[in-house]
Structure formats: C-alpha cells, structure tokens
N, CA, C and O atoms as a MOPAC input file, in Angstrom:
PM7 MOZYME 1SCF
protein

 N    -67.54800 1    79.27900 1   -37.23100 1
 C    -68.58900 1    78.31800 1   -36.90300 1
 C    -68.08300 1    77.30000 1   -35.88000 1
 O    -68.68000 1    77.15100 1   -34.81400 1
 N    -67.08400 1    76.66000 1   -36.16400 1
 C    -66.36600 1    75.78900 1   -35.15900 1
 C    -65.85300 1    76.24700 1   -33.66700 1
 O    -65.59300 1    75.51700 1   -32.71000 1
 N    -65.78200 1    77.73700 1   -33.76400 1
 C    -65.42600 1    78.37500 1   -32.29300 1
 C    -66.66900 1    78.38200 1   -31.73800 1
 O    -66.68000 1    77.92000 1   -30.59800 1
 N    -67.86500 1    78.80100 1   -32.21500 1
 C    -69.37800 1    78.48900 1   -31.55400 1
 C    -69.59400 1    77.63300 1   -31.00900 1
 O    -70.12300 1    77.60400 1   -29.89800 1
 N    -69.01400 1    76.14700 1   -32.06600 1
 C    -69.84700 1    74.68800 1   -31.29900 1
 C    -68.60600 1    74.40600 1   -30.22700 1
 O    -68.85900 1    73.71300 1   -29.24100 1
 N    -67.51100 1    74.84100 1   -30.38000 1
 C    -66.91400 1    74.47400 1   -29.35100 1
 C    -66.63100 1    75.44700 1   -27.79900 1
 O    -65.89000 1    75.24100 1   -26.83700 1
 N    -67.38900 1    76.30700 1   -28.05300 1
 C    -67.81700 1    77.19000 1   -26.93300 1
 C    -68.88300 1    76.58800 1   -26.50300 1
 O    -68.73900 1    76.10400 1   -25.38000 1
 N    -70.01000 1    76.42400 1   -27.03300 1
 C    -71.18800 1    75.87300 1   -26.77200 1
 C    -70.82900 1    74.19700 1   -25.62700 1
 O    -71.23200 1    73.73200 1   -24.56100 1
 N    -70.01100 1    73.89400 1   -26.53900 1
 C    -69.46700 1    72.28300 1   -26.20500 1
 C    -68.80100 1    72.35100 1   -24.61100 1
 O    -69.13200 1    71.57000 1   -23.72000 1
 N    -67.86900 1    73.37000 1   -24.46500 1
 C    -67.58700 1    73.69800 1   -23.66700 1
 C    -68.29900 1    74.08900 1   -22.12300 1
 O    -67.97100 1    73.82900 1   -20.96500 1
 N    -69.38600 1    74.81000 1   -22.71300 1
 C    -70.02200 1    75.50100 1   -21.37400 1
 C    -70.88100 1    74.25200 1   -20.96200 1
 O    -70.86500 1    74.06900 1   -19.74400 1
 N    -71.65700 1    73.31300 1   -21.70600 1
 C    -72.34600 1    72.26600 1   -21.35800 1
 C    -71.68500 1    71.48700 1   -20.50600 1
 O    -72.30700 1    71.12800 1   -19.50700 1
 N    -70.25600 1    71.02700 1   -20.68300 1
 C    -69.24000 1    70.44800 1   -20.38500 1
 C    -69.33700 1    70.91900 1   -18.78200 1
 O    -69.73400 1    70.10400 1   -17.95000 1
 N    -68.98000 1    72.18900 1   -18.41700 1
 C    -68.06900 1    72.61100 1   -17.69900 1
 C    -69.61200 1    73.04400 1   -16.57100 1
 O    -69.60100 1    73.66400 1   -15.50800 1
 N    -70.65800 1    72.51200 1   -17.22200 1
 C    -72.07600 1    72.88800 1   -16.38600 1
 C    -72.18900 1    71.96200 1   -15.55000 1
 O    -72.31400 1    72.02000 1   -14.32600 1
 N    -72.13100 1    70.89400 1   -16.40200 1
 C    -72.07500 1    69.52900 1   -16.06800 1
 C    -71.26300 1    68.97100 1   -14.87500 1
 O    -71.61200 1    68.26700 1   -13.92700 1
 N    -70.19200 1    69.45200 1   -15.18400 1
 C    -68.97600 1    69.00700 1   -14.27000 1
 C    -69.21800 1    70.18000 1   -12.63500 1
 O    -68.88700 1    69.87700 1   -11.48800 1
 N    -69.76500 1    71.26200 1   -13.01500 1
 C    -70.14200 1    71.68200 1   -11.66200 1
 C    -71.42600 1    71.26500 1   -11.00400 1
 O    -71.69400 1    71.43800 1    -9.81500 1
 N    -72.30500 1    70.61300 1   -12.04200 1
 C    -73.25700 1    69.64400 1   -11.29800 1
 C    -72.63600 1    68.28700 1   -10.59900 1
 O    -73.23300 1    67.55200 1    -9.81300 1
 N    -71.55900 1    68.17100 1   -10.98700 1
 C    -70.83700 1    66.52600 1   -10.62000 1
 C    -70.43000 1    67.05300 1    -9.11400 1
 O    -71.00600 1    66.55000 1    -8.14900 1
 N    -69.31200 1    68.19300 1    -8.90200 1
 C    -69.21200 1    68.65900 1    -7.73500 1
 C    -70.58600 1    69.07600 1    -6.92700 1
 O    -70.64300 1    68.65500 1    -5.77200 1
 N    -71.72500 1    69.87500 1    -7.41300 1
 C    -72.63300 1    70.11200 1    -6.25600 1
 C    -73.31000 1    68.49800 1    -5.68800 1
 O    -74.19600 1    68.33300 1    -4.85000 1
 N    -72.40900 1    67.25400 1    -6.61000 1
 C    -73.60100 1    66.23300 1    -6.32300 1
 C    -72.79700 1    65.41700 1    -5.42800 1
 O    -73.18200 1    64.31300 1    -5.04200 1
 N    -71.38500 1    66.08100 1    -4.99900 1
 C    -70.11000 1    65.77200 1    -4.18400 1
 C    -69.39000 1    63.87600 1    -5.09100 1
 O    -69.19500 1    62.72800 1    -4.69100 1
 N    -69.23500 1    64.74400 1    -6.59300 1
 C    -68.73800 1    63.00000 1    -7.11800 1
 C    -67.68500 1    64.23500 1    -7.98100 1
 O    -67.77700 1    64.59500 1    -9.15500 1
 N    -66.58600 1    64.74600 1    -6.80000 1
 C    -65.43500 1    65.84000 1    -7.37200 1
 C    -64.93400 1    65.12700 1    -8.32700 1
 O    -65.20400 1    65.65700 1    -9.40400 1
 N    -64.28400 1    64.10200 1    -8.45800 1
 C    -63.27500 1    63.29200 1    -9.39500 1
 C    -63.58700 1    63.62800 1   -10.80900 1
 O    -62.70300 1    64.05400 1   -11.55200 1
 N    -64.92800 1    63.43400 1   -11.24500 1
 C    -65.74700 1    63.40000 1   -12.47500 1
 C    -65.90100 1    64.65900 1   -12.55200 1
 O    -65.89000 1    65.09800 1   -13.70200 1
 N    -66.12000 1    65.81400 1   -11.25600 1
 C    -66.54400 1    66.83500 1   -11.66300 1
 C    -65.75000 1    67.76600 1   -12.07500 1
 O    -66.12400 1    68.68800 1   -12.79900 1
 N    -63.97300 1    67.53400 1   -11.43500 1
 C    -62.51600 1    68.30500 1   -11.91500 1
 C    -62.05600 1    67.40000 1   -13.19800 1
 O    -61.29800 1    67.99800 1   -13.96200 1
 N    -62.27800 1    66.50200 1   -13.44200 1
 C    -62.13900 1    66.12000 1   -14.96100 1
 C    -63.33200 1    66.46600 1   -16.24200 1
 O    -62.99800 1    66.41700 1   -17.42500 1
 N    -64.57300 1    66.77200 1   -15.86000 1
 C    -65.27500 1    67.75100 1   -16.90900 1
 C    -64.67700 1    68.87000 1   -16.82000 1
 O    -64.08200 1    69.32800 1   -17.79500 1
 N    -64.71700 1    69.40400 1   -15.83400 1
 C    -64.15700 1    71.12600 1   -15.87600 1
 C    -62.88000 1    71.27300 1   -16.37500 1
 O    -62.68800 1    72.29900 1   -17.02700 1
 N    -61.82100 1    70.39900 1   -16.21500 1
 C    -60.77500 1    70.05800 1   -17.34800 1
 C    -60.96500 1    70.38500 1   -18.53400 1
 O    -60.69400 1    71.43400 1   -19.11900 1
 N    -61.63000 1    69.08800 1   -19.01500 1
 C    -61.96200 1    69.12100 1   -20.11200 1
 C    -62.53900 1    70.36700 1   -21.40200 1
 O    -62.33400 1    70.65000 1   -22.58300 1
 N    -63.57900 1    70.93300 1   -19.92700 1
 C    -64.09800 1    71.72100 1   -20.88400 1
 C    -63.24300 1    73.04600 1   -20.98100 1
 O    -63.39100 1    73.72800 1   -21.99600 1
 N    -62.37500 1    73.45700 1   -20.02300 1
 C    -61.62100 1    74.45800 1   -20.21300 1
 C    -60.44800 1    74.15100 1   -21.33300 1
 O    -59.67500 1    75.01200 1   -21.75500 1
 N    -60.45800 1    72.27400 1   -21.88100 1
 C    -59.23500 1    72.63800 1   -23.05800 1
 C    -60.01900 1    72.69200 1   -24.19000 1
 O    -59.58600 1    73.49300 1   -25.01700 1
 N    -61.25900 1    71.97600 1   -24.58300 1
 C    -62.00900 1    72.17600 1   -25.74000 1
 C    -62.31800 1    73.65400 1   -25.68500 1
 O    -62.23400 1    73.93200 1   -26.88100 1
 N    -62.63600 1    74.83900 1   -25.03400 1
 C    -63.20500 1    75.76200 1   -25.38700 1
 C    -62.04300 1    76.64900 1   -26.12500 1
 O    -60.81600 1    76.71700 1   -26.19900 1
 N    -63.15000 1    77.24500 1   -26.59300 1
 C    -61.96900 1    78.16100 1   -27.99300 1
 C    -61.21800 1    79.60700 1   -27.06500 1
 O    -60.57400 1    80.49700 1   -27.61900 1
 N    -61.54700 1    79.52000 1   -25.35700 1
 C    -61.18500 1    80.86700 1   -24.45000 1
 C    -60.01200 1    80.19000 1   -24.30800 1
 O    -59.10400 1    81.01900 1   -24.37000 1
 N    -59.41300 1    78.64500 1   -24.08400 1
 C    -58.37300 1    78.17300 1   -23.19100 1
 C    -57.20100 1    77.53100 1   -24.56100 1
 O    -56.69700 1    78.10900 1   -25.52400 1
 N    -57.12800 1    76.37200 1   -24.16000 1
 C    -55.93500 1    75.58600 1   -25.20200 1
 C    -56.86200 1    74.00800 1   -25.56700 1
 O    -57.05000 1    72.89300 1   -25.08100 1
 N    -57.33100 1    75.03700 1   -27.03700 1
 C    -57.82200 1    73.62700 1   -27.58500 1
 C    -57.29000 1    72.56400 1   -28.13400 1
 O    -56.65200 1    72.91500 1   -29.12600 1
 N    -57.24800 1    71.46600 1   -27.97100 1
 C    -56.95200 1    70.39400 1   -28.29600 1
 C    -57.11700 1    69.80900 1   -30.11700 1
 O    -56.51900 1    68.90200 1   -30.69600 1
 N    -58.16600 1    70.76300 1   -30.61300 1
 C    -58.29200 1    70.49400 1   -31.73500 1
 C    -58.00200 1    70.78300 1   -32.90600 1
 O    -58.34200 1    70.31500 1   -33.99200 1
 N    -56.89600 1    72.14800 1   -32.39000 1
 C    -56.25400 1    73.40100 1   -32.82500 1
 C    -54.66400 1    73.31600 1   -33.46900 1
 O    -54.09400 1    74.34100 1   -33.84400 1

C-alpha cells in the first residue's frame, strides 16, 4: 500500500517539477524532480 502512495506521490511530484521547467523557473523544477525521484519506491527512498 505504501509503495502505491509513494509512486503516486512521486509522479505528481515529478509532473509538477516538469511544469516548473516548461514555465522556465528550472531551480524549483530540478529540485521537484529530485525529490520525486528519491520518494518514489523505483529510486532511493528516503523513507525506507
């Protein structure tokens, strides 16, 4: 159950953060995509 919400958590994350880059505000948009690549249960979660 917890690999779901944090996949889920993840892709929102990492949607987000490529909306930050198409909106050219990179800083915010390589620190979501960070982010969401360590919360997701594919990379190195943090919660693990």
């Amino acid at each position: 159950m917890w690999a779901t919400i944090l996949w889920i958590a993840a892709v929102i994350i990492g949607l987000l953060g490529v909306v930050r880059l198409v909106q050219r505000d990179f800083i915010m948009g390589i620190v979501l995509i960070v982010v969401a690549l360590l919360i997701g249960p594919g990379g190195v979660s943090i919660f693990t």
